[in-house]
N, C-alpha and C positions, 0 to 999 in steps of 0.2 A: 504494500500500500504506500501510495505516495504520499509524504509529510503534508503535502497541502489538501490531501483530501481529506484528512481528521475534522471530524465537526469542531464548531466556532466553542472554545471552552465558555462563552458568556453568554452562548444562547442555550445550552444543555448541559451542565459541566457533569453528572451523570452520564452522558450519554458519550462524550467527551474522554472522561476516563475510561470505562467501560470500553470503547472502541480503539484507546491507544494498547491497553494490556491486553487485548485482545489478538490485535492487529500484532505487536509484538511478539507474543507467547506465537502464535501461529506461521508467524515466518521464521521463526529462531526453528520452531518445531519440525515443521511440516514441510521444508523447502531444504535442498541440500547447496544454497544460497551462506557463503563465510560467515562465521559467527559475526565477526569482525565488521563488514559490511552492513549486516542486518541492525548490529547495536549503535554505529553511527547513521544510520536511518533512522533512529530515533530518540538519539541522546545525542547532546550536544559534544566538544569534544572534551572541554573540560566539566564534562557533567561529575558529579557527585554525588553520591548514594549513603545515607547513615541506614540503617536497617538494625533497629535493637542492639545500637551501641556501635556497631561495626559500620566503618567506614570502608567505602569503596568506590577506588574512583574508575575511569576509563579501561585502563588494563585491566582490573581485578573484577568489573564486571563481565568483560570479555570472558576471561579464565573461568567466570561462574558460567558463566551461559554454552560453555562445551559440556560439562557435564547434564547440564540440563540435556542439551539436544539428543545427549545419545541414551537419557532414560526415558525419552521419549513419554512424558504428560500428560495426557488429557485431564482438561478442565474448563472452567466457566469462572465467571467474576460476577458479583452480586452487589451491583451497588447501591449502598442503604441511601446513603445524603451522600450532596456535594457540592460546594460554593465555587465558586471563581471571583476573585478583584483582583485587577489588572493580569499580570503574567503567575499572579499565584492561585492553585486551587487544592483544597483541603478535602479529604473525601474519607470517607468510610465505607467499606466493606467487604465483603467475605470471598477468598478464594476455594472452589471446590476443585481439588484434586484428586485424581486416580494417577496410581502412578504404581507400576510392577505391583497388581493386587490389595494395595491399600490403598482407601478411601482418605483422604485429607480433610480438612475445614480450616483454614486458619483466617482470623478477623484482623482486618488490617486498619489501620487509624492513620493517613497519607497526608503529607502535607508536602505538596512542591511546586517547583518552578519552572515554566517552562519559555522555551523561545518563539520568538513570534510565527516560526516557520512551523509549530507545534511538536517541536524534540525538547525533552527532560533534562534542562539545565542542571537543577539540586532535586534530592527528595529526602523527605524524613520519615522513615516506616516506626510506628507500634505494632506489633506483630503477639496474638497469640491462638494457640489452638483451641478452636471450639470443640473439637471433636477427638476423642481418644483412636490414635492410629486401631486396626485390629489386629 
């Protein structure tokens, strides 16, 4: 998906978030498209990631998102609320994952920023699991 075709975050930012992790998680996933290529389509270059204390910038989201692709995820995003003013939008909610026979739920609490062209500048994740792995 092309950066400028993410909906307007100040006319839906629901709708907004929902179709950038979407749109992400499914080209990282489902395409044999460079990791590397895929996460500057959609982050900025000096973007930044804190995620429950861990900081991560460009490289290291890179190195996260190989192991992603080769366990291969299926899942959905649920988004409860979510605001936008100016280049920031705060959102809440729930990733469902499947992944090698376990079901996931983890509740996300998102606060970030993005670029006009709509790639993730910073983000600040709260992160926990609604649901007991089985």
């Amino acid at each position: 998906m092309d950066t400028l075709e993410r909906t307007d975050p100040h006319a839906d930012p629901k709708e907004f978030i929902a179709r950038f992790f979407t749109s992400f998680t499914d080209d990282l996933v489902h395409t044999d498209e460079d990791a590397t290529t895929v996460v500057d389509r959609y982050h900025t270059q000096d973007v930044v990631q804190i995620a429950d204390g861990v900081r991560i910038d460009r490289d290291r989201l890179i190195a996260h998102c190989r192991p992603v692709r080769k366990n291969r995820p299926d899942g959905r995003i649920e988004v409860h609320e979510a605001m936008a003013e100016g280049d920031r939008i705060a959102a809440r909610y729930t990733l469902h994952v499947r992944q090698r026979g376990k079901e996931l739920e983890i509740e996300v609490s998102f606060f970030g920023q993005f670029a006009a062209d709509g790639r993730m500048r910073e983000a600040h994740l709260l992160t926990r699991s609604a649901k007991t792995p089985e």
